[in-house]
RODO-2510 file (C-alpha; in nm, 4 decimals, decimal comma):
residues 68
     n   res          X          Y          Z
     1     x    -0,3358    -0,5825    -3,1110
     2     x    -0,4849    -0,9084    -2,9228
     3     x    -0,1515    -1,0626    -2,9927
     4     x     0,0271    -0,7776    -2,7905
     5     x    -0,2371    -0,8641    -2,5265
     6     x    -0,2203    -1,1700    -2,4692
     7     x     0,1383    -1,1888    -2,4796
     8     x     0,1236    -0,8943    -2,2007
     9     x    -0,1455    -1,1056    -1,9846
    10     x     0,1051    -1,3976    -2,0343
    11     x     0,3956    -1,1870    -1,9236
    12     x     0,1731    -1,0643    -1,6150
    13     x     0,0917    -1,4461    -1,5464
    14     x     0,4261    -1,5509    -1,5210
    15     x     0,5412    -1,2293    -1,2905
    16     x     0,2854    -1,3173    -1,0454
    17     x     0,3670    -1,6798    -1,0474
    18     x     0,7574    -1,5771    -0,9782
    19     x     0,6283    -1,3783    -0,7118
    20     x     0,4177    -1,6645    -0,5264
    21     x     0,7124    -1,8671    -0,5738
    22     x     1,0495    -1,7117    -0,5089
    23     x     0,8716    -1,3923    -0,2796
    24     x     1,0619    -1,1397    -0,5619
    25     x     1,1775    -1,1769    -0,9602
    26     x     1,5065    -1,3763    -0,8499
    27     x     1,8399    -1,1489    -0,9142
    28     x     1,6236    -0,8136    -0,9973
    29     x     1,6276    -0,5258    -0,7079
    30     x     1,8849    -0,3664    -0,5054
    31     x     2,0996    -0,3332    -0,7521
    32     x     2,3933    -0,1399    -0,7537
    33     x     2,2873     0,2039    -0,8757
    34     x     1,9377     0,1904    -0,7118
    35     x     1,8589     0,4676    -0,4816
    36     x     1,7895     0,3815    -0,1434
    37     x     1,7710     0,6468     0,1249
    38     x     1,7327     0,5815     0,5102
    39     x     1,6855     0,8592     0,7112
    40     x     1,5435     0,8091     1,1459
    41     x     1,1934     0,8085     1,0074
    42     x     1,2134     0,8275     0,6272
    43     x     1,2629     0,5126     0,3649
    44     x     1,2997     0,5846     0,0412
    45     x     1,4186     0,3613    -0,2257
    46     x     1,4005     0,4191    -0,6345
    47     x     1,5151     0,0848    -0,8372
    48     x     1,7109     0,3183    -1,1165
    49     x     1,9196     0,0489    -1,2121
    50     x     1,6452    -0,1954    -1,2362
    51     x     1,4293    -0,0145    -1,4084
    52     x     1,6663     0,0782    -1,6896
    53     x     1,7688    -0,3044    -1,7086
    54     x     1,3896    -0,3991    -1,7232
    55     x     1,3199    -0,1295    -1,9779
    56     x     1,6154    -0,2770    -2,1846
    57     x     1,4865    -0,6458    -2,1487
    58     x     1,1439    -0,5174    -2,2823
    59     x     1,2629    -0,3063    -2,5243
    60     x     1,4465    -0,5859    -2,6798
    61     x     1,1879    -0,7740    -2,6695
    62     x     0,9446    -0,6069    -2,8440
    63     x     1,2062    -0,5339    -3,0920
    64     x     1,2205    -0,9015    -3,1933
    65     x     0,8531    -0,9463    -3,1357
    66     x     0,7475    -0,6686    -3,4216
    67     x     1,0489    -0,8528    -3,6363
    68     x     0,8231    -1,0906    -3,7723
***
């Protein structure tokens, strides 16, 4: 269990380092397939796509990680 949380603080490190850096995770959001609705007052946007592809990344990842 501390393993899994470090490795999650580490993860969370490095996200908000990306962020200070490049402003957004470089070649993640607007996707094709994300929702984005814009309406005269209304915004609404839902990453879909994204959030399947990061789901899959982490998935995967964890697969490998409990491999050991």
């Amino acid at each position: 269990m501390a393993k899994t949380l470090i490795f999650v603080g580490i993860v969370f490190i490095l996200i908000g380092i990306c962020f200070q850096v490049f402003g957004k995770i470089p070649g993640v959001g607007r996707l094709p397939g994300d929702i984005f609705v814009k309406r005269d007052n209304f915004n609404f946007y839902f990453p879909l796509t994204t959030c399947i592809l990061i789901s899959t990344i982490l998935s995967f990842i964890f697969f490998l990680w409990n491999q050991k």
